[in-house]
C-alpha positions in Angstrom: 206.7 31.8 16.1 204.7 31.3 12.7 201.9 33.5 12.4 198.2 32.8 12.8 197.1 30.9 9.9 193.3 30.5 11.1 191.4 32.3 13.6 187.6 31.6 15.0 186.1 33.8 17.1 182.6 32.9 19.3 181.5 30.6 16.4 177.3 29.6 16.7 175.3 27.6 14.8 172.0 26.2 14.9 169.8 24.0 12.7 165.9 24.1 13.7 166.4 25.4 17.0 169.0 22.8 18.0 172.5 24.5 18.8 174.7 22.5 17.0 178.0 25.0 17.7 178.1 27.2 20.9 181.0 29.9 21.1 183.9 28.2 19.4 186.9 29.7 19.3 189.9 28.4 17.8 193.5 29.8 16.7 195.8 27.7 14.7 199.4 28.5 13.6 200.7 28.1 10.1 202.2 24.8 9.8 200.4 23.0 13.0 198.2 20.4 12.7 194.7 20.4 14.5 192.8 17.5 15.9 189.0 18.4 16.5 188.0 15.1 18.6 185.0 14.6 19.9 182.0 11.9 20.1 179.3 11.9 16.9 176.7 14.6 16.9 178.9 17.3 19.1 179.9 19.5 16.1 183.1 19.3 15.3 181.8 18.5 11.4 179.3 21.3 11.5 183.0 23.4 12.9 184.5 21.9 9.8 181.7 23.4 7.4 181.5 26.9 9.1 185.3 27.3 8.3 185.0 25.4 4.4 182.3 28.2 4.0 179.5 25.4 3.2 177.8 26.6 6.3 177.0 30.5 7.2 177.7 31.0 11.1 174.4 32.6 12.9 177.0 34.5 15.1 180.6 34.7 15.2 184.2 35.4 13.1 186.4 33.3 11.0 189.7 35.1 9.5 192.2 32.6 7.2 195.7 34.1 6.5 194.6 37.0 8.0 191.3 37.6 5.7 188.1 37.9 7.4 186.0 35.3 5.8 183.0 35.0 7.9 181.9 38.3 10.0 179.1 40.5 10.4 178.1 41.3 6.7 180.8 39.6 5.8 180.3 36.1 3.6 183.6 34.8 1.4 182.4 31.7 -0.5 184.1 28.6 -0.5 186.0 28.7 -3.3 187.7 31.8 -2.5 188.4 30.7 0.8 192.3 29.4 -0.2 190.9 26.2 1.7 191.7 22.5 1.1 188.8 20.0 1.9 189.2 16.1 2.0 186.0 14.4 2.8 185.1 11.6 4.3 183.8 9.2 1.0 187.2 11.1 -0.8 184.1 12.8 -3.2 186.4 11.6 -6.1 184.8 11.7 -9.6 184.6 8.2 -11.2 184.6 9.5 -14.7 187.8 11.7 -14.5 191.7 10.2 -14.6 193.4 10.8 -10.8 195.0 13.7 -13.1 192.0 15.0 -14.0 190.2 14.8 -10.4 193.5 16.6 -9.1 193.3 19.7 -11.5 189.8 20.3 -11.0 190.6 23.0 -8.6 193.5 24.5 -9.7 193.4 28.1 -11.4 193.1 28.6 -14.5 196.0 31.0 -14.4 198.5 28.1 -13.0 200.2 25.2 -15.2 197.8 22.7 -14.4 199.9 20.1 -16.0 203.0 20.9 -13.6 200.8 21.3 -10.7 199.5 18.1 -11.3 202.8 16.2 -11.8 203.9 17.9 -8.3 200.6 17.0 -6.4 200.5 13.4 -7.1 204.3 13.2 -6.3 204.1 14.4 -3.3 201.2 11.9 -2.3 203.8 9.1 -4.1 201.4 8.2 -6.6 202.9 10.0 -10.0 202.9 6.6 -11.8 198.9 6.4 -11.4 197.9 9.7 -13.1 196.2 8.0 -16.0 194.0 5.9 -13.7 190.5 5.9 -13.3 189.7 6.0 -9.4 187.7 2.5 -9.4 191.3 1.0 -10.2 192.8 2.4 -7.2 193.0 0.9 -3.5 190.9 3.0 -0.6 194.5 4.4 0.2 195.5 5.7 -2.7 191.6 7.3 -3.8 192.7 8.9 -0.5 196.0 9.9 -1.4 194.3 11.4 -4.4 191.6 13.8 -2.3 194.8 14.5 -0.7 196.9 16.1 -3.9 193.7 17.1 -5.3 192.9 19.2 -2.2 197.0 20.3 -1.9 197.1 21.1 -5.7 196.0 24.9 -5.6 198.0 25.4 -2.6 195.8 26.3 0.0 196.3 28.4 3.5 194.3 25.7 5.0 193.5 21.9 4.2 190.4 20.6 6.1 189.9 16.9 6.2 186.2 15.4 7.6 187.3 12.0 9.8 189.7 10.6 6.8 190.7 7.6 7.7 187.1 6.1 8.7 186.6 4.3 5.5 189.7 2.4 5.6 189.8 -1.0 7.4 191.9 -1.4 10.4 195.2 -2.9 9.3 195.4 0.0 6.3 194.0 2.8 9.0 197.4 3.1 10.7 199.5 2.9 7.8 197.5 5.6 5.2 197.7 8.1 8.6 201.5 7.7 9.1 201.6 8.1 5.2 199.1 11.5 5.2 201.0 12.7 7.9 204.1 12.4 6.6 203.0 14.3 3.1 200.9 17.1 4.8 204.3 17.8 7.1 206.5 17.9 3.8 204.0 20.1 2.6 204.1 22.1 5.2 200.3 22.5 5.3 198.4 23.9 8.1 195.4 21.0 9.0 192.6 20.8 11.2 190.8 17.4 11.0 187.7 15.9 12.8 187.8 12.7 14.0 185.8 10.5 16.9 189.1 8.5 17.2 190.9 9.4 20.5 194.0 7.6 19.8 194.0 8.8 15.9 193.9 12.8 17.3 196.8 12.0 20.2 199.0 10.2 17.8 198.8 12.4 14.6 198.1 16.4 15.8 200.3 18.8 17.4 197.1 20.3 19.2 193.8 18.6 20.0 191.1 20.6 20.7 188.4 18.3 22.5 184.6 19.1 21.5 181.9 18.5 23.8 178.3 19.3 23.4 178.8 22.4 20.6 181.5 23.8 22.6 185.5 23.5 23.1 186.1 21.9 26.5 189.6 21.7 26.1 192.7 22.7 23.9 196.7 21.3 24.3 199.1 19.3 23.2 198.3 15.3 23.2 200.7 15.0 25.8 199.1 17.5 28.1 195.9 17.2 27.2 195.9 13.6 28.0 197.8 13.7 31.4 195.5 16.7 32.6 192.4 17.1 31.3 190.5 19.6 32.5 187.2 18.0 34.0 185.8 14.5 34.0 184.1 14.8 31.1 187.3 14.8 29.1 189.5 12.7 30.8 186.7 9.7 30.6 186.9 10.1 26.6 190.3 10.6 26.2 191.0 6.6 27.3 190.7 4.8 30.2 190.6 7.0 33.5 190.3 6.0 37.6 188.5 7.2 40.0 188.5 7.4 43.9 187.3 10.0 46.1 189.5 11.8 48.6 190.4 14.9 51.0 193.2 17.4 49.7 195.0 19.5 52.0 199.2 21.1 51.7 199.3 19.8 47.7 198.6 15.5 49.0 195.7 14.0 48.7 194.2 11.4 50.8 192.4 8.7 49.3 191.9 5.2 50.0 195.5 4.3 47.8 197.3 6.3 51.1 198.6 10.0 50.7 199.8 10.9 47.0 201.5 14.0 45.4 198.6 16.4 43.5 199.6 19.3 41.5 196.3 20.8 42.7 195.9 23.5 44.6 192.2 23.1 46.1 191.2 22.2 49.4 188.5 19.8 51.0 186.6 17.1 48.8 188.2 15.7 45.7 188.0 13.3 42.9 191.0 11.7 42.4 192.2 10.5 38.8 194.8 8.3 37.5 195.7 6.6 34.2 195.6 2.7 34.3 199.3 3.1 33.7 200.1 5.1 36.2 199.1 2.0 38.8 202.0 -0.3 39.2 200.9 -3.8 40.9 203.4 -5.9 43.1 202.8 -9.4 44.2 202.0 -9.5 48.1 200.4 -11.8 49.7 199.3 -9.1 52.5 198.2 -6.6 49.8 195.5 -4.5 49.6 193.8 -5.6 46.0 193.1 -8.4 44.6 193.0 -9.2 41.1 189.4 -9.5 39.3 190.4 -10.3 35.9 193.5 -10.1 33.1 194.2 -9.2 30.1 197.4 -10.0 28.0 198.1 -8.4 24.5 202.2 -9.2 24.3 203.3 -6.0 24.4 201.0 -4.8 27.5 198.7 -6.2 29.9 195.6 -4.7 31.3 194.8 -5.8 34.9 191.2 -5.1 36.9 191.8 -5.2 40.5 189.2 -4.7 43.6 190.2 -2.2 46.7 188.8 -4.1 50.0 186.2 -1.1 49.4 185.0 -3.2 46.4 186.1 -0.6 44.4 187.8 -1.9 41.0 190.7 0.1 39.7 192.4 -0.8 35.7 196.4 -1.2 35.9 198.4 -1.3 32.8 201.7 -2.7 32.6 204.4 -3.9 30.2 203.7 -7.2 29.2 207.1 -8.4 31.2 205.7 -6.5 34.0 205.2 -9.7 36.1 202.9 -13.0 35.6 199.4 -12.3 37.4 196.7 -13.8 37.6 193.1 -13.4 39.0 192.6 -13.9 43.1 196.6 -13.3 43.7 196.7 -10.4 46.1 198.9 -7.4 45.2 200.2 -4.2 46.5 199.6 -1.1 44.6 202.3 1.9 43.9 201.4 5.1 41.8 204.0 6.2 39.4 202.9 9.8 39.3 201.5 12.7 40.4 197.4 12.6 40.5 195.0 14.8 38.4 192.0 16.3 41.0 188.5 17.7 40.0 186.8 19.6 43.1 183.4 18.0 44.0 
């Protein structure tokens, strides 16, 4: 097991009265890569600033590499903090080469020259040094924050929702690309982002802010298929609901008696993914389809209970040819997630 790279401990912060962090605590592994997700204006940026050291913490302890940073009477400043940052508008300066803007924060001690050449390299974009960042794409000025924020070698690289300036058709390729270079590098990340499926698709851990605090922290995998309250599993993607009665690990709701790895008793919520609903055509079948829609590769399909409750299915898009009014019989794929009411 690698060692502990970063740790945060009971992390508070407030800005005229208004608690903008409550108790964080956080502990990353060298190497691993960190999602903070949450929705604008729960304060996973103000996080971000604590640990860069642009922000003081009103209560709380940060440690990198083992150094306490941040403590009681304890205040390392951010240069001295071995941290990388990438911001958000890349913060590149428009009147020095990408060479230049890469050895800006590299010691003077170190062959700047060399560190440079290895930098931009590893971000693929060697053959641009002499360049002047209004001649580069939005990718590469973010492939340069990148190097520039690799170059001094860092114990931690912080990046402030990166991809967010990019349009959408360059969004998913610069993220497999800045994945790919920070895992050669063997950095150890935490990045913020408001992007659910950006934070399940690029981090080995997500750690899911709500309201100051840190609701949850897992795997995407995990995280996603058993989040811890409502809260989380609503922003995390599309989620069902339907109350129900739990007794002997089933739980009875109106789709019959299903499998529940939960070990309460009495009143339930019951919660399941839209693709863990699988439709099949019958005409004697309990739902009835409200409304479809077909992307190719899936299908999203809204279907009303004779409750008049409506329920999402997703399916492969050769999952069967529906359409709105057919009747159809409903199946669950899986075991369902329950929050106690």
């Amino acid at each position: 097991m690698n060692s502990i790279a970063i740790r945060c401990q009971h992390l508070s912060k407030k800005f005229s009265g208004v608690q903008a962090v409550d108790g964080v605590t956080l502990n990353l592994h060298e190497g691993h890569f960190l999602a903070l997700l949450g929705p604008s204006g729960c304060g996973k940026t103000t996080t971000l600033r604590l640990l860069a050291g642009f922000e003081a913490p009103d209560e709380g302890e940060i440690a990198i590499g083992g150094q306490v940073v941040n403590g009681p009477g304890v205040f390392v400043p951010p240069e001295r903090r071995s941290v990388g940052m990438v911001f958000q508008e890349y913060a590149l300066f428009p009147h020095l080469s990408v060479a230049d803007n890469v050895a800006y924060g590299i010691p003077k001690e170190i062959d700047k020259k060399e560190r440079v050449h290895e930098a931009l390299s590893l971000v693929g974009l060697a053959n641009v040094a002499t360049r002047m960042p209004y001649e580069l794409s939005g990718g590469q000025q973010q492939r340069v924050a990148l190097a520039r924020a690799m170059a001094p070698r860092p114990q931690l690289i912080l990046l402030d929702e990166p991809f967010s300036n990019l349009d959408a058709g360059l969004r998913t390729q610069v993220r497999a690309e800045v994945r790919q270079i920070l895992r050669k590098a063997h950095a150890t990340v935490i990045f913020v982002t408001h992007d659910q499926e950006e934070a399940l698709s690029l981090a080995d851990e997500v750690a899911v802010m709500m309201d100051g605090h840190i609701a949850q922290t897992d795997t995407p995998q995990k995280l996603y298929r058993h989040p811890i309250n409502k809260q989380v599993a609503t922003f995390l993607g599309n989620a069902n609901f339907l109350p129900g009665q739990i007794s002997n690990g089933q739980v009875t709701c109106e789709l019959g008696r299903l499998p529940t790895s939960g070990i309460h008793t009495g009143p339930v919520e019951v919660m399941l993914r839209p693709e863990d609903l699988l439709l099949v055509p019958d005409e004697l079948g309990a739902a009835e389809i409200v409304n479809r829609e077909y992307f190719g590769h899936d299908q999203l399909i809204r279907v009303r209970l004779s409750s008049g409750s409506q329920l999402q299915s997703r399916l492969l898009g050769s999952e069967g040819d529906f359409y709105p009014g057919q009747r159809v019989g409903l199946k669950v794929r899986d075991s369902v997630v329950i929050y106690p009411v």
